[in-house]
N, C-alpha and C positions, 0 to 999 in steps of 0.2 A: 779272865779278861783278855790276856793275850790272845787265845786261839779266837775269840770270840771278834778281835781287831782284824786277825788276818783270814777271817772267813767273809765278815763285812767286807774288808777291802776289793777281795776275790768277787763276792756277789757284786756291788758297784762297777767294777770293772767289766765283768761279764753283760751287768746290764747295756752301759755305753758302748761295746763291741758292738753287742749285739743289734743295736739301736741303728748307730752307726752305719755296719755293715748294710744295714737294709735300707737305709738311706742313699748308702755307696749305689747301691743296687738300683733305686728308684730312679738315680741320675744316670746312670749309666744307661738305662732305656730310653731315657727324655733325651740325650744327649743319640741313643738308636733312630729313635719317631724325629729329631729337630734333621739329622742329615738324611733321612729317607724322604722327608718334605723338600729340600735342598738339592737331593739328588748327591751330593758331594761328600766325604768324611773333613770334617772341617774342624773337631776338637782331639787332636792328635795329642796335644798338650795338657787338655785338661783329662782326658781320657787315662792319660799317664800318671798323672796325678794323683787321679781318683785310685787308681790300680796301688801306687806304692802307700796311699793313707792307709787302705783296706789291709795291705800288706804286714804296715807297722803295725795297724793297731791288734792284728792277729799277735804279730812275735812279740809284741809291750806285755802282752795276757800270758802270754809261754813265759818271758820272765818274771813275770809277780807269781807266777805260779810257783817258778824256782825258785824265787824266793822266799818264798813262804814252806817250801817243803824244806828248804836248806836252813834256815831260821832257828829250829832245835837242835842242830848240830854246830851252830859258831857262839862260839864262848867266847865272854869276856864281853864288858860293857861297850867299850868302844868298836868291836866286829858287829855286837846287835845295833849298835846306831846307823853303823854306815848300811846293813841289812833294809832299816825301817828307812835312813834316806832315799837306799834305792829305791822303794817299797813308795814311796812319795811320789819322786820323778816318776814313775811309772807311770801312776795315777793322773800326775801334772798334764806329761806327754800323750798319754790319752783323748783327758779334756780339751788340750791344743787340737788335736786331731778333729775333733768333732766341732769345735770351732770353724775349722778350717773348712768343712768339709758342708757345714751350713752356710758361711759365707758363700762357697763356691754352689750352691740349690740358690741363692738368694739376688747370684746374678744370672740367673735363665729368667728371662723376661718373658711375657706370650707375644706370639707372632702376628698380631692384629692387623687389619687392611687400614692405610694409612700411616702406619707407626716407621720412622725411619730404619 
């Protein structure tokens, strides 16, 4: 049942990277085609943003991965709890990410004639 919790965990995780990153990715063109329209680079900010979520949610997978590879070598009940909490936060800090990163798709409006 163990190996079976931290290979779910890993698949889960992999899925929302994955998901994620290609969302990273969809905004990051719309945010290309919004200032080629514009003529100007005008998301300097969200642009940056967008680059350090992509960033974390890469290294967040590098650590559930080390944690889960480290996992069979820490003994003692109290070293495997702190393991499966970091093993949590991981996962937590993930779902934030994707959060954040759909908020941020959900305020690009379309550029319609008349719209302020």
């Amino acid at each position: 049942a163990e190996a079976r919790t931290n290979s779910d965990m890993l698949s889960f995780l992999g899925v929302v990277v994955t998901i994620t990153l290609a969302s990273s990715a969809n905004l990051h063109f719309e945010f290309n085609k919004m200032e080629e329209r514009a003529g100007v680079a005008g998301f300097p900010k969200a642009r940056l943003r967008l680059r350090q979520s992509a960033y974390w949610l890469i290294g967040m997978l590098l650590v559930a991965l080390a944690l889960i590879v480290a996992k069979p070598w820490v003994g003692g009940d109290v070293a495997i709890s702190l393991v499966n909490g970091a093993s949590l936060l991981t996962v937590i800090f993930n779902v934030l990410v994707l959060i954040d990163i759909t908020q941020m798709a959900f305020t690009i409006t379309p550029n319609l004639p008349g719209s302020p």
